[in-house]
N, C-alpha and C positions, 0 to 999 in steps of 0.2 A: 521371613515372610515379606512379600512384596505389600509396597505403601499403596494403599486403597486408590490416595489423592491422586489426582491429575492436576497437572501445573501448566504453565504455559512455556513458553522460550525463556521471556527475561524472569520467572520466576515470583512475579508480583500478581499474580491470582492465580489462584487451585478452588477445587472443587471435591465433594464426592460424589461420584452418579452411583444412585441405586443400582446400576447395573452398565453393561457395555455393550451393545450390539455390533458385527460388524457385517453386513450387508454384502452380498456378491451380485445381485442381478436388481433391478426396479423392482418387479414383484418383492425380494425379502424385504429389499428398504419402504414398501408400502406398508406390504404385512406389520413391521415393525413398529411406525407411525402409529398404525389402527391400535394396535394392540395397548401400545401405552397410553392413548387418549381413551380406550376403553376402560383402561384402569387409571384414568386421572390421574397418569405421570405427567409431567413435562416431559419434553424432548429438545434434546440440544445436536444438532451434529457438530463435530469440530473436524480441524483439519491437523494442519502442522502448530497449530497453537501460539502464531507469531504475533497474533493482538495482543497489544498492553491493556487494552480494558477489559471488561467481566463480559465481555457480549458472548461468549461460550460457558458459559458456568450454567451449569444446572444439575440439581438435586434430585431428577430425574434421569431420566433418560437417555446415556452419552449413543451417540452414532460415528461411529468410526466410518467413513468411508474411505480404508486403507484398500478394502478389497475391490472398491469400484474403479478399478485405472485403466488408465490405456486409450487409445484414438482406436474409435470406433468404423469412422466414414473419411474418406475423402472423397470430394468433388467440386468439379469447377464450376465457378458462379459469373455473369459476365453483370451483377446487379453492381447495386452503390458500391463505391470504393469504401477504404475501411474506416474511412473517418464519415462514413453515413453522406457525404456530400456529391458525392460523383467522384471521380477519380480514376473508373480504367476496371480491369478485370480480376479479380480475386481467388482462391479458392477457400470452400467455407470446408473446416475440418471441424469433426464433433468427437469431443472427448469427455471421458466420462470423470464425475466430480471429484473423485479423490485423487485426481494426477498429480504429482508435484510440478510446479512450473521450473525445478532445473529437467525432471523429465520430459515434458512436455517440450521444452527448447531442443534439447538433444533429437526426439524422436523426431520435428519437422524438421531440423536440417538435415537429417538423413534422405526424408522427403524431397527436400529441396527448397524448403519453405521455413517463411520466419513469423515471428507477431511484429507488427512496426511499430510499435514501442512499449518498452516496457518498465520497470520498477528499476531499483539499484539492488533490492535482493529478489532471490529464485530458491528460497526456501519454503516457502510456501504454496498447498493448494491452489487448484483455478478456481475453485468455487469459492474458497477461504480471500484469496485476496480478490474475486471479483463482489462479494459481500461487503467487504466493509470501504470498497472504493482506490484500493491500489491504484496508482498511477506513475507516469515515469515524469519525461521533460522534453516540451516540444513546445513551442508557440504555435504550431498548427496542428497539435495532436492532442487529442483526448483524454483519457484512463482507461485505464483497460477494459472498462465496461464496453465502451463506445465501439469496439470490434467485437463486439459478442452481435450475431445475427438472430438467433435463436438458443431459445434454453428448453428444459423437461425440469418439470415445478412437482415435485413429492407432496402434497398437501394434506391438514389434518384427517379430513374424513377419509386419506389412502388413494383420492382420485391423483392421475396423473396428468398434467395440464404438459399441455406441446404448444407453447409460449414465442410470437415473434411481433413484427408489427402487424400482423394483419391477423396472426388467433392470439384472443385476448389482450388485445394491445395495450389495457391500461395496466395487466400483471407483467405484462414484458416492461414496461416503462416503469415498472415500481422493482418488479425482481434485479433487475441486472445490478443492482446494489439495493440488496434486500436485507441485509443485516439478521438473516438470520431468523426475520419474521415475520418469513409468511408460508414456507414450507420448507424444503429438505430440496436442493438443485441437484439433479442426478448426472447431468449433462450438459454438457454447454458446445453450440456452434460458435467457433469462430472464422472470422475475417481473415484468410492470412495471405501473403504475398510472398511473390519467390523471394528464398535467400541472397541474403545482401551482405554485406562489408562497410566498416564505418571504421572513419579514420577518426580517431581519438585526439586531440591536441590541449597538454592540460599542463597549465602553467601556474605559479608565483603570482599575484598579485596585490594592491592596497586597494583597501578598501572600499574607501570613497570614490576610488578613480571607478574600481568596477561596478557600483551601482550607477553612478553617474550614465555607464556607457553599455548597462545589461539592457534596457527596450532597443538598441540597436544589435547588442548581439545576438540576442533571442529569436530576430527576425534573420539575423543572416544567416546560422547557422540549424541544422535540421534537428539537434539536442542542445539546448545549452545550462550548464549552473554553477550554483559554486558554493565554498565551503569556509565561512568565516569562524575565525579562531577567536575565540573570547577572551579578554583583555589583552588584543592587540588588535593592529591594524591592517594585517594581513589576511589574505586567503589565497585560494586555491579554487582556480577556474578550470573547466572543460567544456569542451565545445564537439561534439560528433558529429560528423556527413559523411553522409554515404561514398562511396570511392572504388573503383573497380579493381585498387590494384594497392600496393604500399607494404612498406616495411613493419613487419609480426614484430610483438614487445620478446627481447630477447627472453630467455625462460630466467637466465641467473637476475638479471631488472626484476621480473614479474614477481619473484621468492621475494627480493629482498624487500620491492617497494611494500607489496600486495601481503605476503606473508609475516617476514620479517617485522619491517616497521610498520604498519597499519594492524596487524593481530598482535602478533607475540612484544614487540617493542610498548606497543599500546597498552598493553596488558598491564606491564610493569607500571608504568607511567601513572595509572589509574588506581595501583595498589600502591602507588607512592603517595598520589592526590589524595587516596582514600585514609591514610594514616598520618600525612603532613598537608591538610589542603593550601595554606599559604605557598605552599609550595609551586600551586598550579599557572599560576602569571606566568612565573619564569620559566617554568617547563613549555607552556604555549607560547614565548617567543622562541624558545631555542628550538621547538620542532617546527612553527612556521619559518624562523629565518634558513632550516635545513630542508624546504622543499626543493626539488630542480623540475625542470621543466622536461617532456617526453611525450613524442610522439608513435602512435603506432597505428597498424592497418589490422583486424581483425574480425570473425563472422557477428554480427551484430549483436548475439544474446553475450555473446564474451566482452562484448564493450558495454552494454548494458551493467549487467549484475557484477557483486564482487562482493567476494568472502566478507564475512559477519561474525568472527569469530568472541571478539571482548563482550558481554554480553550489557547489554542497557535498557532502560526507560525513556519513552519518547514521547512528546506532545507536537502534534500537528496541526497547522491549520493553514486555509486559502482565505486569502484576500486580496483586492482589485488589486492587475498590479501596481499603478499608480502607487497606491500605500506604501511600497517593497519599502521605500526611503525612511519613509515614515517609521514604520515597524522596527527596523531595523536600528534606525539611529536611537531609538526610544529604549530597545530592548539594549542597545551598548551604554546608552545613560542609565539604565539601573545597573546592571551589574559594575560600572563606576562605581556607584553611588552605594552599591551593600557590599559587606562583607564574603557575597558569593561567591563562589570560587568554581569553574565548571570547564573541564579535560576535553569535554566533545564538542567538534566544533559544530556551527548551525549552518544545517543543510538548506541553501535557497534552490528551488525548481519554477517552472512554468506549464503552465497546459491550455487548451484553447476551452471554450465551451461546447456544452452538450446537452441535451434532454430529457438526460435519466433524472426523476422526481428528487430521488436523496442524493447526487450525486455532486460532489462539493462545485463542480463547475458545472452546473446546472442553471443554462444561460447567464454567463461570466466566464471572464479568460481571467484566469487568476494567477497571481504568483503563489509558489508555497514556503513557507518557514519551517523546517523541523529543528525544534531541538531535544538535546539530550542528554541524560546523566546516567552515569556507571550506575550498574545496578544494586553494587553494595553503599550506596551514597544514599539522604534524601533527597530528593525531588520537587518537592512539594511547594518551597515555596519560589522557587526560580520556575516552575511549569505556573502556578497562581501568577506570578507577576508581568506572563510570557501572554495568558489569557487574558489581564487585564489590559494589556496594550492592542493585540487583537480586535477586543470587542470594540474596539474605538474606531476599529474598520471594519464590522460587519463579520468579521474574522470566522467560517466555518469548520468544524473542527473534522478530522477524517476522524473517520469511524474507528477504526481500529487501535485506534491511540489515544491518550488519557486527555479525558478533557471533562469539568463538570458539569457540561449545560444541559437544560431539562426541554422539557417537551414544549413548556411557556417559550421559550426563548429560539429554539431550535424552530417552531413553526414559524417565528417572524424571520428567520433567516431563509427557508426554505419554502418556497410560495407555494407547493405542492405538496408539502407536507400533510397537511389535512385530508387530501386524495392519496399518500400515501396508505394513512390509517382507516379510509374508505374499503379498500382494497384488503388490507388488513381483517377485518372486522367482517369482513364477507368470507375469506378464506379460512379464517383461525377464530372464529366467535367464542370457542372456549378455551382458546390461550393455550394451548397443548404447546407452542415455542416459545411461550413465554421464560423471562427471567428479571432479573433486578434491573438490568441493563435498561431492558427493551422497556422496561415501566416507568423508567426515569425519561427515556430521551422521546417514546412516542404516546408517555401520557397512560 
């Protein structure tokens, strides 16, 4: 007998839906909506299930949108570039909400066409990571939202709303990171530009030398970030530009870096930590002092994304970059200072600002922190102590990843916030996408 529950990726929230719908056209995924707000279900869609927080759990009504895939439209657009500011000619492509975004990469390079920037994974939905705020790393680039042109809004009462800046402009400025509540996104336009090539250069470094000298590399290069190893001094920087030409990661390099040692080596590593943690110091210098340095030239979603196999819990958040020093050096004096012991390193990025209402860089260019712990490990109080140094910068948390703050707190960070829940309260007045999530963080 198959298990009722639905789980997420890392494993750390399940749910039971009274039931499963899976939708093939807008009309069923309408039909569907009406039907369970007539019977005072909730309704939840989910996607690939890659959020570590509850923001898909409901005791209601699951929506599968496995059966709405595929690009729908192409056509060229000669409006704003993709990052909304000008920038030259586009074409906007409309796909439908359940696409996976390694699908969705695949099928525009066939096109000819790319997104210009994107996350470090491509396991999940377009609707799923353009919901809770995905984003990649660019000092002059957005989140993913910020290339969406246009979306199609599922909403409670079954109406279908055709969503951009000029119809309904304050649901387009609240949807393109809608978390979820305020309808079902069937479809999404994006911004996309021809295929490109990004050359990769990612090296060994200390620590302090590279925060010292990341607001100048952020600016020189078109991606840049990097990866600090906990209880050492070391990390591991990358920097991507675009490039017309350059030498492909050999295939035997790629198994061994990408497969080998970052899955399967990790793997171990983590079920060592997890049975010896004192153990995890000295494992994290002997794997940072065995990085090497590698360059390579490839089509941009392949330098972008890269396998996710060891499975974990993550806490994220943006704060000005200015703070990065601050955060940073604060979060290496507590784990001095406690007994923690933690395998994965912390992931630093960059993004520019933008206008979406919940949108963590929502006028602010921020840096980001992620970190993280194996999923058979706690968490709990290494993510508490990661959030207490945060909030001492303002520190916004992504949506999709664990974080405690409430609606009190979450509206002093986010100045549109209360226009979010406007918007809200107009679409969904009897809470048909409601869940525990959305009660805690919008009140």
């Amino acid at each position: 007998m198959s298990d009722p529950r639905w789980r997420n990726w890392a494993g750390n929230q399940s749910c039971e839906p009274s039931s499963v719908d899976h939708p093939a056209t807008v009309d069923e995924l309408a039909a569907a909506v009406t039907a369970a707000a007539q019977r005072g279900l909730h309704v939840k869609p989910v996607g690939a299930g890659h959020s570590f927080t509850p923001v898909a759990l409901t005791d209601g009504v699951q929506l599968s949108l496995d059966r709405l895939t595929g690009i729908t439209e192409v056509r060229p657009s000669t409006g704003p570039g993709v990052d909304g500011r000008g920038g030259g000619d586009c074409t906007l492509v409309t796909v439908r909400g359940g696409t996976g975004l390694a699908e969705l990469n695949a099928t525009l390079a066939t096109l000819g066409l790319a997104l210009e920037n994107l996350g470090d994974i491509d396991r999940q939905t377009i609707t799923g990571a353009l919901a809770t705020g995905t984003h990649g790393t660019g000092a002059r680039l957005g989140g993913l939202a910020t290339q969406v042109a246009a979306l199609t809004l599922v909403t409670a009462d079954g109406s279908v709303l055709r969503c951009d800046a000029e119809q309904h402009p304050d649901v387009f400025a609240a949807a393109r990171v809608g978390i979820g509540a305020l309808g079902v996104v069937s479809d999404v336009t994006l911004r996309c530009v021809p295929a490109f090539r990004l050359r990769a250069i990612e090296r060994p470094g200390r620590l302090a030398e590279t925060l010292e000298s990341f607001p100048e590399t952020v600016q020189a290069h078109d991606h840049a970030e990097f990866y600090w190893f906990p209880h050492t001094d070391r990390v591991l920087t990358k920097a991507n530009d675009r490039a017309e030409d350059g030498r492909p990661l050999n295939r035997l390099r790629y198994l061994l870096d990408d497969e080998v040692l970052s899955n399967g080596l990790f793997r171990v590593v983590n079920e060592i930590g997890r049975l010896r943690p004192s153990a995890i110091p000295t494992i994290n210098q002997v794997s940072a002092r065995a990085l090497s340095a590698r360059t390579y030239t490839a089509p941009s979603h392949q330098v972008f994304t890269s396998p996710r196999r060891v499975r974990f819990s993550e806490s994220e958040y943006a704060v000005p970059r200015a703070a990065l020093p601050d955060v940073i050096g604060a979060l290496r004096g507590w784990l001095d200072g406690h007994d923690e012991t933690v395998a994965f390193p912390v992931e630093v990025r960059v993004a520019a600002a933008d206008d979406i209402w919940l949108s963590t860089g929502f006028e602010r260019e921020n840096a980001y922190v992620a970190v993280h712990q194996f999923n058979k490990r706690p968490d709990q109080r290494y993510f508490a102590a990661f959030e207490s140094i945060v909030a001492e910068h303002a520190g916004r948390p992504h949506w999709g990843k664990l974080h405690t703050l409430d609606a009190a707190r979450l509206a002093a960070l986010y100045p549109r916030h209360a226009d979010f829940v406007a918007v809200r309260d107009r679409l969904d007045p009897g809470r048909t996408f409601d869940n525990g999530y959305l009660r805690r963080v919008l009140g």
